[in-house]
N, C-alpha and C positions, 0 to 999 in steps of 0.2 A: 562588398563581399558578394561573392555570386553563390545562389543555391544550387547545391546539388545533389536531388533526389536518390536514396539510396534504398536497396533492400529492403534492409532492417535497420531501424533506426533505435538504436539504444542511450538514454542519458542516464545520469545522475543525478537523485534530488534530497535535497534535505529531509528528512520525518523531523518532526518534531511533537511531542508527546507528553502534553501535561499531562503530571500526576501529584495527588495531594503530597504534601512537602512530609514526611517522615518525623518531624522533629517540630514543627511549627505549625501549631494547630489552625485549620482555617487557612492555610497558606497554600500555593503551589509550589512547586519546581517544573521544571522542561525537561527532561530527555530526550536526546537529540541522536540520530545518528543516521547513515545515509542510505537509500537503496539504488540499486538502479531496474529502469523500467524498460522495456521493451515496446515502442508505438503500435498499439491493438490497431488491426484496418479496420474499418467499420462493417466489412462484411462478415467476417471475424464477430464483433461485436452484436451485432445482430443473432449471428447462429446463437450463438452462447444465452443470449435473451432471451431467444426462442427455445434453445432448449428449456430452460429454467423455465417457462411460463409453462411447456406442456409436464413437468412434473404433477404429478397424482395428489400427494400430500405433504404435510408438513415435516415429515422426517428427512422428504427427499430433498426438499426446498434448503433444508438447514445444512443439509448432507453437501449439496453445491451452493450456497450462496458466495461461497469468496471463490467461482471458477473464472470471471473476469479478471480480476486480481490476480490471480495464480495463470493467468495467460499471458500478463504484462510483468512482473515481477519476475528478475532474475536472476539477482545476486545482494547484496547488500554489506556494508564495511563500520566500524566503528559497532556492530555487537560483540559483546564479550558475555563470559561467564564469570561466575563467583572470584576465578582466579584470577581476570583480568586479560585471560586468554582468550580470544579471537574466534566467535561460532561458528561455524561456516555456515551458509545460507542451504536452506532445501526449504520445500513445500512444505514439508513436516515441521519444520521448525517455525516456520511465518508462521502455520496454520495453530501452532503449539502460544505461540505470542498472542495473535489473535483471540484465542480464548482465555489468557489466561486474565485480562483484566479487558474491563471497557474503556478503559482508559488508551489501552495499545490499540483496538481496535476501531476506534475512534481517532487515535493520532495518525495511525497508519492510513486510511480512506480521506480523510481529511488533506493531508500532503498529495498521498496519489491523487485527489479532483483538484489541486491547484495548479498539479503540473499540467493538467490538460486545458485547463484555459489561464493566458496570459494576463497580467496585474492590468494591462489597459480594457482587457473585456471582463473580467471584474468590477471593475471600476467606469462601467460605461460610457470609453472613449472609444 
């Protein structure tokens, strides 16, 4: 297969999302469902760090800490609501997930840093 460099490079990656199991004490479950990401270029990556670094104080810092994420994130499939019905994706909604347990927040950063290095550099091959 031959590579070929594109634009914008968008995939699809798993979340998955332990959370204490509702019914069984001491136990977990997973929540599972997918986003997709959009490949940050490092110079990109960089501004956005520097921005962050020159903030002032702690309000500001909390105010942007998920602006990386919210550069790479761009849609996401398999969330639903109470009804079963289908959330549709925005910043407001990630960022509404994000806080609402550390659990999401924690499955969510966890996935997005797998997908940017490979199971062989993980695993130092």
């Amino acid at each position: 297969m031959k590579f070929v460099p594109t634009d914008e490079l968008l995939y699809w990656w798993p979340i998955k999302i332990p959370v204490p199991h509702p019914d069984r004490p001491g136990q977990w479950k997973t929540e599972t469902f997918e986003m997709q990401f959009r490949a940050v270029d490092e110079d990109r990556i960089r501004e956005l760090q520097e921005e962050y670094a020159a903030l002032k104080n702690e309000a500001e810092r909390l105010a942007h800490q998920d602006d990386q994420l919210f550069a790479a994130a761009v849609d996401w499939r398999g969330v639903v609501d109470d009804e079963k019905e289908p959330v549709p994706f925005s910043q407001e909604m990630l960022l509404a997930m994000l806080r609402a347990a550390v659990w999401y927040r924690s499955g969510v950063y966890d996935s997005y840093h797998r997908s940017l290095v490979s199971d062989a550099a993980r695993r130092g091959n």
